[in-house]
C-alpha positions, 0 to 999 in steps of 0.5 A: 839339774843338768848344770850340776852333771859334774857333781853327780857324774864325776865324784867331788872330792874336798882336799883335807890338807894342802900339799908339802912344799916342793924344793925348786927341782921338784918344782921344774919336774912338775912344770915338765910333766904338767906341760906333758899332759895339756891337751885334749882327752875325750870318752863317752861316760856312764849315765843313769838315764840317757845313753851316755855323756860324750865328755871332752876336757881340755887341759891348757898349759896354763893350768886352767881347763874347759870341758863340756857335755852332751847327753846322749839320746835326750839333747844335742845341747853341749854344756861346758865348765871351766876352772882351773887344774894341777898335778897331785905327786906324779900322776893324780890331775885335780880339776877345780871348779870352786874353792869346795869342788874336786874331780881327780883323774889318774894318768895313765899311759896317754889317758886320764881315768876317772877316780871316785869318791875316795880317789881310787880307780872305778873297777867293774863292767863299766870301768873302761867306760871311765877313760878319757883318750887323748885326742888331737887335731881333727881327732878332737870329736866324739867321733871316738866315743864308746857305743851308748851304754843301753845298746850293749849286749856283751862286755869283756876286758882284760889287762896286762895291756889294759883292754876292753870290749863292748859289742852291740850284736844288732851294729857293731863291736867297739874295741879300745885300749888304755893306750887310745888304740881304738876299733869299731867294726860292724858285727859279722856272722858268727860260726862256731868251733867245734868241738870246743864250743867257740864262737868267732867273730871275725870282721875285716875291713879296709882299714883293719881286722878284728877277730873276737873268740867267745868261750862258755867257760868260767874266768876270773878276773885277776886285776878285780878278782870278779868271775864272769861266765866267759872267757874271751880272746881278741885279735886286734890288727895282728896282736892277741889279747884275753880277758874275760867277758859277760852279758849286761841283760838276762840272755841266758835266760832264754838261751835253752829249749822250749816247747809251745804251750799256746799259739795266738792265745789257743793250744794247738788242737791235737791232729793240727800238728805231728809233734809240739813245736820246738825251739832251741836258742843259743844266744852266744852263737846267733843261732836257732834250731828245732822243729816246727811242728812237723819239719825240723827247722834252723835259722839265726836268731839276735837277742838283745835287752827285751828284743828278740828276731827271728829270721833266715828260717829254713825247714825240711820239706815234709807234708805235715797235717794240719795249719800249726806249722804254718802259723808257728813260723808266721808268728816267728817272723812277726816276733820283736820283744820277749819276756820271761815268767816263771819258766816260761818264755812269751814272743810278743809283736808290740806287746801283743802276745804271739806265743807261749813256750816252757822251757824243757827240762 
């Protein structure tokens, strides 16, 4: 299955007709543009199920070409191909495997992007995930790969330059551009902007600064046409850049107000408490705030696809009756995945059920 990973991965496309003849000056631009575009062009693809394929193709300057694969979370085994390349008019590579098989490539700045079935551009929340960088000498790893897909919590992207974002908000923020520019930091603390309601992520290392802004406003995609639910604007080693972006799992399903329904499988009895626990999630900005049962509480929360954590709780100091405050907060901190039914949001430790809130209209 794995040795056809080509086939499925990157769409073939049969030629119908052969090319016209080119007259010999036409011939010497086309000699000059192909020796222009050898080398080394890596990304890490999508795929359906591993965390992407780290892809590395090399194009000699005598038409000919080798690349190779690894999937990503099920194997280190690389899998290399050769055939033979060319340039279609001015900016279109076609890969040749055999006398039935075609993979097109645009060229695009100093990338290659992958084109599918009808050799147009991919569009969508993976398209970024379909540029080949150039890379040279001790650049020439996968060091430079894209984050595995199943980790990605948010995208964005933009254009005019083309740009795109995918953050990880348990690790890191990956950013890049269809130039080769790429930034990969460790995710910081969030903090909020009031009262505009942005979220800024400023990360600053040695070697660079990246700041991301984060807006609940709706934006449209001009290149694509597509709307998203957030506006995003990225500050990259000095220069700014904007775009819109969305999340890639059901986040704002839980970002609202919940009150406890059952804890441990029980409703807390009357008189254990001064009034039902509370909690108020907002995914966007980290950040959990509510009551306990008796004490008003905050502290950060981190949600990703059916993860969820609670930590950094801080509570007011109040004598409270009873033991549901108490026992509300240890199951906080015991809590790792979630799952939403019917209005309803249900904390789980390793399947086992912790609580059960509905959510407040």
């Amino acid at each position: 299955m794995q040795k056809i990973w080509l086939t499925t991965l990157i769409a073939g496309i049969l030629l119908g007709r052969c090319s016209q003849p080119r007259s010999s000056g036409g011939q010497k631009e086309k000699a000059k543009t192909e020796a222009l575009l050898a080398g080394t062009y890596e990304g890490t693809l999508p795929c359906a199920d591993c965390q992407g394929i780290a892809y590395r193709l090399t194009l000699k300057p005598n038409r000919e070409f080798t690349q190779s694969a690894v999937y990503l979370g099920k194997s280190t085994r690389s899998y290399p191909q050769k055939g033979g390349w060319s340039l279609s008019g001015d900016s279109v590579v076609i890969l040749k495997k055999d006398s039935l098989e075609y993979t097109r490539l645009r060229v695009q700045n100093n990338a290659l992007l992958v084109l599918d079935r009808q050799g147009e551009i991919i569009t969508g929340d993976l398209a970024s995930r379909y540029i080949l960088h150039r890379v040279t000498g001790k650049e020439a790893s996968h060091s430079s790969a894209a984050l595995p897909s199943d980790t990605i919590d948010f995208v964005a992207s933009g254009n005019e330059p083309s740009w795109a974002l995918e953050i990880d908000f348990s690790q890191q923020m990956y950013f890049h551009t269809l130039s080769g520019d790429t930034l990969r930091v460790p995710v910081p603390v969030p903090r909020r902007s009031e009262p505009d309601g942005k979220v800024i992520y400023q990360a600053v290392t040695e070697a660079t600064t990246l700041q991301v802004v984060i807006q609940t406003v709706a934006c449209t995609d001009h290149m694509s046409g597509d709307g998203r639910g957030y506006r995003v604007e990225v500050t990259a080693n000095g220069k700014t850049y904007t775009g819109c972006g969305r999340y890639l799992f059901n986040a704002l399903g839980i970002n609202d107000i919940w009150a406890l329904e059952t804890l441990n499988g029980q409703i807390p009895p009357k008189g254990s408490y001064r009034e039902v626990p509370v909690l108020e999630i907002h995914v966007v900005e980290q950040r959990l705030n509510g009551n306990a049962g008796c004490n008003q509480m905050m502290g950060w929360v981190g949600v990703e696809l059916g993860k969820i954590e609670f930590s950094n709780l801080i509570t007011t100091k109040m004598a409270c009756p009873g033991d549901t405050e108490a026992r509300f907060l240890k199951a906080l901190t015991k809590t790792n995945t979630y799952r939403l039914e019917s209005g309803k949001l249900v904390l789980l430790q390793e399947g086992e059920e912790l609580m059960r809130l509905k959510k407040v209209d």
